[in-house]
N, C-alpha and C positions, 0 to 999 in steps of 0.2 A: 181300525184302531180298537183296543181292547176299551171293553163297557163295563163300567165298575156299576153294579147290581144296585137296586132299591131295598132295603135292608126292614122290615118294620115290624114295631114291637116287641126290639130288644130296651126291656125298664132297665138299662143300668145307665149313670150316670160316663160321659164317654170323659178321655183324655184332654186335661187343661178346661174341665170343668163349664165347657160348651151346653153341655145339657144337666139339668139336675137329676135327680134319682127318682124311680118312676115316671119319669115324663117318657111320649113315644118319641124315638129316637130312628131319623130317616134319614139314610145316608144317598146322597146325591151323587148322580155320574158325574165324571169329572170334566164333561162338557159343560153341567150346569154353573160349574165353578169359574169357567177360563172359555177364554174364545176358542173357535174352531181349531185346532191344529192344523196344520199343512207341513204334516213330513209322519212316517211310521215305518222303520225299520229294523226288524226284527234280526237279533245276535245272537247267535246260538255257541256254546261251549257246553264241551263236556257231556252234549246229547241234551240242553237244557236250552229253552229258548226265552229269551227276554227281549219285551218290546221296548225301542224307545219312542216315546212322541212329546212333541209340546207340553209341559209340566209334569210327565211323569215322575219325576223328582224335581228337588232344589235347584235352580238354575237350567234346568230344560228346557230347549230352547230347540228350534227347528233351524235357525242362522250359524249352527256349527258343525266343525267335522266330525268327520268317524270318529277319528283320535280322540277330540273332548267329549263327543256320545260316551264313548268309552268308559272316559274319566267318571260321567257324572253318573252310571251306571253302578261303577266304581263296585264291591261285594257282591251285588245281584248279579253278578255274572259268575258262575259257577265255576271256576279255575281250580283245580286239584291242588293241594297242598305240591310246595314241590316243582311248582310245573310253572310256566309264563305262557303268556300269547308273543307267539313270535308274528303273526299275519294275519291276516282276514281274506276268504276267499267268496266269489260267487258265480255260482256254477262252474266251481274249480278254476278260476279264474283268479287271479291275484288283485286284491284291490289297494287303490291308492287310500290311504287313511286323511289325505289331506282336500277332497271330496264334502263337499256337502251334506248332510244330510237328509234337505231337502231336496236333491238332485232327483228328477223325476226316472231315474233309470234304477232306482236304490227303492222308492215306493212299493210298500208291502213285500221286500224282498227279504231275505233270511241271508246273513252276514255269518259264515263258519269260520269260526278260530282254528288253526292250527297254533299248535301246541308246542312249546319245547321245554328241556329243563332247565328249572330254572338255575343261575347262576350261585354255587356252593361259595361263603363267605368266607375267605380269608379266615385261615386258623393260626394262629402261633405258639409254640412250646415254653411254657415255663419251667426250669430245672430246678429244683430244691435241693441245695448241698448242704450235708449238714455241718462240714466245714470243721472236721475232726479227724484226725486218724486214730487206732482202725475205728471206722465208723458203716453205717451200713449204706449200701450202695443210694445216688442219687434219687428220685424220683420226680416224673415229671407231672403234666397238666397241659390238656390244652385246651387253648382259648380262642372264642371268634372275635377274629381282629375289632378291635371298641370296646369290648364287655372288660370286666375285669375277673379276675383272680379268685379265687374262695381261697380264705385261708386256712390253712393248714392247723389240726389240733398241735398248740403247743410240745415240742419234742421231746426227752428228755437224757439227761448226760448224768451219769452218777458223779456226784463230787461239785457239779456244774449248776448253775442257772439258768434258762435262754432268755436270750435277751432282744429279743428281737430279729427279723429280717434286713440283709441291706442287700445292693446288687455290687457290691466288691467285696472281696474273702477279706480284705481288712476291715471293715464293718464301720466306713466313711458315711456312706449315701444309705440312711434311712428308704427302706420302699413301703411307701403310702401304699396300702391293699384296695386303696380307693380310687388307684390311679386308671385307664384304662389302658389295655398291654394292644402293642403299635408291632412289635415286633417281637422275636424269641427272644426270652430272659433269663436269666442267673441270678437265682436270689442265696443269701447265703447265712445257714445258723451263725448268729452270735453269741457267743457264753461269756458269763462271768464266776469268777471261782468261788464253788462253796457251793452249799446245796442251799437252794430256794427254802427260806421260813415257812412253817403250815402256817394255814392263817388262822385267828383265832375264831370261834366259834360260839354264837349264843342258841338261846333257846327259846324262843317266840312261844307263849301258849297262848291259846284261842279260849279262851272259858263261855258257856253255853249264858249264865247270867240267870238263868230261874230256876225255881226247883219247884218238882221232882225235873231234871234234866238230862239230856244226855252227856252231861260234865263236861270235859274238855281235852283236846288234844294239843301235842307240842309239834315243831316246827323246827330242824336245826338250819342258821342262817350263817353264814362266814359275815366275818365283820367286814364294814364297808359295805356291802352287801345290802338288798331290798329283800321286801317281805314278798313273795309270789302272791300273786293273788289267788283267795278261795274260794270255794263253791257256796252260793248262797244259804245259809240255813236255814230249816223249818221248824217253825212252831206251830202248832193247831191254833188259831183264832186269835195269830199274831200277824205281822208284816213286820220282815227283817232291816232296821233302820240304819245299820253299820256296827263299826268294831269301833270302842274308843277304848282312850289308854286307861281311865278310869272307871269303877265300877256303876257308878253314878251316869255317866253319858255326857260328861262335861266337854271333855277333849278328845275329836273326831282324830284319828290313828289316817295319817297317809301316809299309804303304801309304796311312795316314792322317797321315804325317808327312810337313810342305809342307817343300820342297825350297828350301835356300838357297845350294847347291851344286854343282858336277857329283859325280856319282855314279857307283860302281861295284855293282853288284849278282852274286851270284854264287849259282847256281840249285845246292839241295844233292840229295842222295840217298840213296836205300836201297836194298840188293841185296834181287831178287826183284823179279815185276811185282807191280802192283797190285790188292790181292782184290777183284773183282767184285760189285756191289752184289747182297744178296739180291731175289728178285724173286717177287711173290704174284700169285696168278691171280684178278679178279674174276670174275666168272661173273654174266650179265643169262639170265633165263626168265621165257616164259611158258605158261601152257597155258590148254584150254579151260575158261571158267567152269562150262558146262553137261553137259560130261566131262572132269573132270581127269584121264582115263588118256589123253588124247591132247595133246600139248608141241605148242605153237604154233610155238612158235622159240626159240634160246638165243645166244647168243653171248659167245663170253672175251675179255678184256683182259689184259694183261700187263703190272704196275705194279713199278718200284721198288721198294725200303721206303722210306717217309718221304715217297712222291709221294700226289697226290692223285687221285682216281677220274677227274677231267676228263671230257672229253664222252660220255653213254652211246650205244651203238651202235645203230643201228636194228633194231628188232624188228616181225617180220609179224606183226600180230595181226587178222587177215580179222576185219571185224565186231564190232570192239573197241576203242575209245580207251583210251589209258594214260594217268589221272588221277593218277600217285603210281607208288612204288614199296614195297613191305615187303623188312622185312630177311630172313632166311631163317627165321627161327623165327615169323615176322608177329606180333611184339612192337611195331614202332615204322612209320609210315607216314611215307617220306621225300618230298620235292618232288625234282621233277629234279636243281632248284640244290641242295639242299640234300647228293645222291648226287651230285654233282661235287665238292664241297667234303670228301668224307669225306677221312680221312689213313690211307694204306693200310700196313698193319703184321704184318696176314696174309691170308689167303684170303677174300675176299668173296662171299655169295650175296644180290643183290638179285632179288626175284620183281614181274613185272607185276600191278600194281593197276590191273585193266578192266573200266571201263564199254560197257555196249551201245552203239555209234551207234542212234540214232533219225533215220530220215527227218522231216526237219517236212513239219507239215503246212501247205498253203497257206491262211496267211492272207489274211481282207480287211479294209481298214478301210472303217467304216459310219460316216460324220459326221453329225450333225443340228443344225442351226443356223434360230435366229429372228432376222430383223432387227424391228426399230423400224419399223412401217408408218408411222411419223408423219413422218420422214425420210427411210425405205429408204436408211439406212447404220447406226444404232449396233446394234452386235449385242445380244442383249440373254440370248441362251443359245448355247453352241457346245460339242459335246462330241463325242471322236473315240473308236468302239469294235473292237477287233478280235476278228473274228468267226472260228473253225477252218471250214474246206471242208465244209460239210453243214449248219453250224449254222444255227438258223434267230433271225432280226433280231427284236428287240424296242424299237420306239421308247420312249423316254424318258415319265416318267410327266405328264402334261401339267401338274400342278399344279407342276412344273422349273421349266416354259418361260421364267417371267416375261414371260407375256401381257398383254401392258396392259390396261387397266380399259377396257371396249365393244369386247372384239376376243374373237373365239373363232378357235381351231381346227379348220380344216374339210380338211385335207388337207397331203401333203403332195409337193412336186416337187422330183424327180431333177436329175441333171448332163443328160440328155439333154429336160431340157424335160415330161418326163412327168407327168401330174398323179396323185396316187393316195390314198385316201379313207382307204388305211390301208396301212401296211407292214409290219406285226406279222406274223408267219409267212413273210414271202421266206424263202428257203434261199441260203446262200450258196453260190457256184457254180452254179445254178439259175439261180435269179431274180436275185441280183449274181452279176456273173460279173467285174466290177471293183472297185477303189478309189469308193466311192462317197460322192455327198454331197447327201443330204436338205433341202431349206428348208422351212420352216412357211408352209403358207399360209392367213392367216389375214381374217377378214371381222369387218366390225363386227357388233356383233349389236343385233334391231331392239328397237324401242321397244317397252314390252306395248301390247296393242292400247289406243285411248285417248288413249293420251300419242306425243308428240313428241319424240324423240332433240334434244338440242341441244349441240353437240363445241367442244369449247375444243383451240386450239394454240397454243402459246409457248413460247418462249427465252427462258434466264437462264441466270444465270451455272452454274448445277446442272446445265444441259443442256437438253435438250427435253422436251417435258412432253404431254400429251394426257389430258383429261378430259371427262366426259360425264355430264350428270343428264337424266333424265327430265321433260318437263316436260305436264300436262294438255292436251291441245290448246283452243286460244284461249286458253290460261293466261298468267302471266305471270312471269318470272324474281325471285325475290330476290335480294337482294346476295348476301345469304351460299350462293349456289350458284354465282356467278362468281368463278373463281379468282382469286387476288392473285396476281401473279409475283413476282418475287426479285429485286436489283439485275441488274444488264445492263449490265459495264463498258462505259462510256463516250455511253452511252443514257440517254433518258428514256422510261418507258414512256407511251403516248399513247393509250393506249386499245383498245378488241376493236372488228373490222372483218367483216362477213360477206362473204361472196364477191362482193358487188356492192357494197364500199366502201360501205355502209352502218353507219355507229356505232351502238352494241348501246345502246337505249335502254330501261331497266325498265318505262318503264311502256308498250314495246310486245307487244300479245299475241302469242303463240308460233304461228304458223300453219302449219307445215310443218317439218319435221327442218332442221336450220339448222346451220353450221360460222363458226364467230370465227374469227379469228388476233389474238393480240397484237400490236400495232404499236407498233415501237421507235422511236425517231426521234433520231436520230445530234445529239449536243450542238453538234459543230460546223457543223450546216447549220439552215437556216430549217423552221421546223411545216409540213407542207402543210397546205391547209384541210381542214378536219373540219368535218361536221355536217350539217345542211339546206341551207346556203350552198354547198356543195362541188360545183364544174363537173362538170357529166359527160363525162370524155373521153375521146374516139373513139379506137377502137384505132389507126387511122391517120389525124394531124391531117387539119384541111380549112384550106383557103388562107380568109385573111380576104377581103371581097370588096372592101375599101380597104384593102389595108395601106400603115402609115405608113413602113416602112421595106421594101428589097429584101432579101428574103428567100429561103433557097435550103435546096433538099431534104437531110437529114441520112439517109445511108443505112446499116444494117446488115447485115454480110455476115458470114456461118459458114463456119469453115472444119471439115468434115466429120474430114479426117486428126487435128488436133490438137484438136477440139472447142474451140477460141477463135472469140470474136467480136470484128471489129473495126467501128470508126466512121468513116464518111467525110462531108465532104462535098464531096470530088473527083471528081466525071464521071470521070476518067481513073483515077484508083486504083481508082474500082468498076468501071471496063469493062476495065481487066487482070487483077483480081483474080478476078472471075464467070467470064470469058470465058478468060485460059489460063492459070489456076494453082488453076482445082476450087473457088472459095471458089463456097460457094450466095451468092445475092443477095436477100437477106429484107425488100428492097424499105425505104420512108421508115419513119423511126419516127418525126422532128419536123421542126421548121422551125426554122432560125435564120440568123443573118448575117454574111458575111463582112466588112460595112462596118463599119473602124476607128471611123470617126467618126458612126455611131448614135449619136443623144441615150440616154445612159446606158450606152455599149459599153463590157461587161465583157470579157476577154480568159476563153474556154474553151480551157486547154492542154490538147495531146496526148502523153503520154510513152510509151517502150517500153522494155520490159527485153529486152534483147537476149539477155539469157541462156536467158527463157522462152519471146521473142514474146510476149508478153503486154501488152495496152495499155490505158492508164488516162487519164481525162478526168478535168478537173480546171478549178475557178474560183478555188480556195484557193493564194494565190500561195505562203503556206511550205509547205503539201505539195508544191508542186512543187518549191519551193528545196531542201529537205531530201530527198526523193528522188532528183533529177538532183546532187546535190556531194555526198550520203553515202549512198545505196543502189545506185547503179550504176546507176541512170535515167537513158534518154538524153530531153531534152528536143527533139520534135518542132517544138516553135513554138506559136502560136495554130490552132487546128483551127476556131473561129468563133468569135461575141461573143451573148455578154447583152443584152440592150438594156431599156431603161424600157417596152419595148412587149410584151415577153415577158410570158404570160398561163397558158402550159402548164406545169404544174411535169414535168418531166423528174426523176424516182426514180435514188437510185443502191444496187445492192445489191451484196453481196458475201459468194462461197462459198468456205469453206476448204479442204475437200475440192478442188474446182478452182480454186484462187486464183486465180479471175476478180472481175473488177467486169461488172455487169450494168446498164446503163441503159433505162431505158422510160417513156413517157406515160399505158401501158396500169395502173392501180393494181388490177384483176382478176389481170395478171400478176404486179404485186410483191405483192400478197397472198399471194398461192396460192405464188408462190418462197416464201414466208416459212416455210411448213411443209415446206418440201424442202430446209431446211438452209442458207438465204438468210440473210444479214443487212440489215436494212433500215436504208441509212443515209440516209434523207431524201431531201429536193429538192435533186440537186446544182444547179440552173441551170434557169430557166426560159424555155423554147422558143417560137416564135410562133405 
């Protein structure tokens, strides 16, 4: 615990009049004052350390927590303008605030703040109309929610008067400038007709009252109106007694009396000059904590009687912060502000209360975070820890992680891509020598031997889901081992699909580890086919070898920069696009037709959001209606037609993470999107 020094042979008389003036003046440790302490732990902010223990200030007390240490600490903790304490850490370790401060694990330990900002105060706008036509535009104000208002200099209207503020343009509700504004406001000039009267005007003079003199000067005052106050005058081997209305000194002039008059005023006197205010010496020291017979530094001030201590003077204290001051007896521990505000009446000794500086040490933070392998996006653990320069990493205990059910833990990889089977023992500084950040990586785990893994994926409105039962190999599924999902605004669910578009039938045997997705199917679009009847379709259509109608290539191009896809089926948009503006060229994905008049031609609109780039296809004429007149959708035209001869169902999905639309033939591809966070919204439109 910190030792407050033996201080002797400072003669000033100390604070609250403990010692008289010239007397020697010994200040005691603060053990001599208070029994032993039992607790000392040390708070560092800001790179500044402060100790607490038993009486270091009012209410000091070793029987409370971190949190009221805190409290009683209260200014001596060096917090930045701006800034809060969001936590307290030791040895990068997060601490409980509701801990003791006696707890013997917290003894002589150093408690580091982490920092945040702090919370910006509620602002609200006041609008000032001057509530005329033509008049000159509004102006506003604003204000932190509680404070009030400044008001506004008086306006003015030729012809007019003002007449006040109200907050309705009919000038019902008076607004008090006294009020506190709660929310944004409208206040609004009031006029009355005819131009405002000047007011009338006197003439105050100050006459000197002796001769030879410096005569007198005048004063204009608006009636109603008070006299300002003046600067004291001087006469040689006078003292200035006041202003009376008479030349005599009969009747003393206050200066809180409004003037409805001209005025004469006549400055009085006393022989002899004026006695000189008494004047007390403060006196600032400090010495070293760890040899109080050597004085750091001292420095005096020179106070009035009746003035206040004001700013204290800088003092060298090599390898010492000054958390506080003591009065000269170290009876009472003052804050800075609080030794500015004293009222000075005799001799003052304030002594430096100082803490050690501590160099920090450098910290690192160690993050470890799991995604959601069934998405690779929803995070599913994320925890940041700071580690001191030497310490060594211990990864989180895996039962944390929230690993989903058939996934284990096999490693984990760094920001630089590194894989590592385990992180437990790095040294910080060492092995991190940065801010680092950990991902789980993680594997499914296999089936016992025997059995067949068989993995369910789905969305609902709960989120994404992934499960997995075991099943005998050649075995066969029960109901009650395949999931039921959950509603799914605006869906109906349609069934489990394995990766070759195959529906999940019970009573087929389990021959192999096997992956479903649930298949959603968007309310607003038509079923595609399911089942045994279900076309096999080629990842890239084939030309019918009669087709009934002229049909033409639908092309799909990425653009790399922005990760969008667009749809053509323009020769000339895909050979500008591929060829000088970098989009790749991801070659046909369907067939359809540009001919209006095909038996059964549906119109396929093309729209674009000019805000994102971003482009959406569409057969649904009010999606399009309401997107191009009320989302800012610019309507491209028809981009091709539907026809009675379309046989390909064309898929359309959609990710929110990338708020694209995805269209495709391939139903291996909108499956397999389905568990990367796709949404499956049906057959938009089917293709030739």
């Amino acid at each position: 615990m910190r030792k407050v020094p033996h201080m002797r042979n400072w003669k000033k008389q100390v604070l609250g009049g403990v010692c008289a003036a010239a007397m020697l003046v010994t200040l005691v440790p603060a053990t001599a004052m208070a029994a032993d302490t039992s607790c000392s732990v040390n708070f560092e902010v800001n790179d500044v350390v402060v100790e607490y223990a038993d009486g270091v200030k009012p209410g000091a007390t070793c029987d409370v927590t971190i949190a009221k240490a805190v409290d009683i600490l209260g200014d001596t903790l060096s917090v930045p303008e701006g800034k809060d304490i969001d936590h307290w850490t030791l040895n990068g370790q997060k601490v409980n605030t509701g801990a003791k401060v006696s707890d013997p694990d917290l003894q002589n330990k150093t408690l580091v703040a982490t920092l945040k900002d702090a919370p910006k105060p509620a602002s609200f706008t006041v609008t000032f109309d001057l509530n005329y036509e033509p008049s000159a535009d509004p102006w506003q104000a604003n204000v932190e929610s509680g404070k009030t208002v400044d008001k506004p200099t008086d306006p003015q209207r030729e012809g007019y008067t003002f007449a006040g503020w109200t907050t309705d343009k009919e000038g019902k509700n008076k607004f008090d400038f006294a009020t506190p504004v709660t929310s944004d406001l409208n206040l609004f000039a009031q006029w009355t007709t005819g131009e405002a009267p000047k007011p009338q005007t006197f003439t105050v003079t100050f006459n000197a009252n002796f001769e030879p003199s410096w005569g007198s000067y005048e004063v204009k005052v608006d009636s109603g109106k008070t006299v300002p106050q003046q600067s004291v005058p001087q006469r040689e081997g006078y003292t200035f007694a006041g202003w009376t209305t008479d030349k005599e000194g009969k009747n003393k002039f206050d200066f809180a009396t409004p003037v409805t008059s001209d005025l004469n005023l006549f400055a009085q006197w006393t022989t002899g000059e004026a006695p000189k205010p008494q004047t007390f010496t403060v006196y600032f020291g400090a010495v070293d904590p760890e040899d109080p017979s050597i004085k750091l530094d001292d420095k005096s001030l020179e106070r009035e009687a009746g003035q206040t201590v004001g700013e204290i003077p800088s003092l060298n204290t090599p390898g010492y912060y000054i958390f506080g001051w003591y009065n000269g007896d170290h009876s009472q521990l003052y804050t800075a502000d609080q030794v500015k505000a004293v009222k000075v009446d005799s001799d003052l000794v304030f002594v430096a209360a100082l803490a050690k500086k501590t160099t920090p040490q450098k910290t690192y933070k160690v993050t470890f975070g799991v995604i959601d392998p069934t998405d690779n996006r929803t995070v599913l653990y994320g925890s940041t820890f700071e580690y001191l320069n030497g310490q060594s990493v211990k990864a989180p205990e895996t039962s944390k992680l929230n690993i989903p059910s058939g996934y284990q833990l096999i490693g984990w990889r760094d920001n630089n891509n590194t894989f590592w089977s385990s992180v437990d023992g790095f040294k910080v500084g060492t092995a991190i020598k940065a801010d680092t950040t950990f991902s789980a990586v993680l594997a499914k785990k296999d089936a016992p031997k025997g059995y067949y893994k068989v993995t369910f994926y789905w969305r609902d409105n709960n989120g994404h889901h992934v499960s997995s039962v075991n099943v005998v190999k050649n075995g066969k599924l029960s109901k009650g081992e395949v999931p039921v999902p959950s509603a799914f605004r605006h869906h109906t669910f349609y069934g489990w699909f394995d990766r070759s578009g195959h529906r999940l039938d019970l009573n087929d045997a389990v021959t192999a580890d096997t992956v479903y997705v649930g298949y959603w199917c968007n309310n607003a679009w038509p079923k595609p086919p399911v089942g045994p009847n279900q076309p096999d379709v080629p990842s890239t259509p084939s030309t019918p070898s009669t087709p009934s109608v002229k049909k033409v290539p639908v092309y799909r191009l990425y653009d790399p920069a922005s990760g969008l896809h667009l749809y053509t089926a323009d020769e000339n948009e895909r050979k500008v696009l591929s060829t000088q503006h970098g989009w790749n060229d991801e070659g046909v994905v369907f067939y359809a037709t540009t001919d209006k008049n095909a038996a059964g031609a549906k119109p396929v609109y093309r729209l674009t959001n000019k805000a994102t780039g971003r482009h959406l296809l569409t057969l649904d004429e009010n999606e399009r209606k309401v997107l191009s007149t009320e989302r800012g959708w610019t309507d491209e035209g028809v981009a091709w037609y539907q026809t009675s001869a379309g046989t390909v169902p064309v898929y359309r999905m959609y990710s929110e993470s990338k708020a694209e639309h995805l269209y495709t033939t391939d139903l291996n591809e909108y499956t397999f999107n389905a568990t990367r966070g796709w949404t499956q919204e049906g057959v938009a439109w089917k293709g030739l």
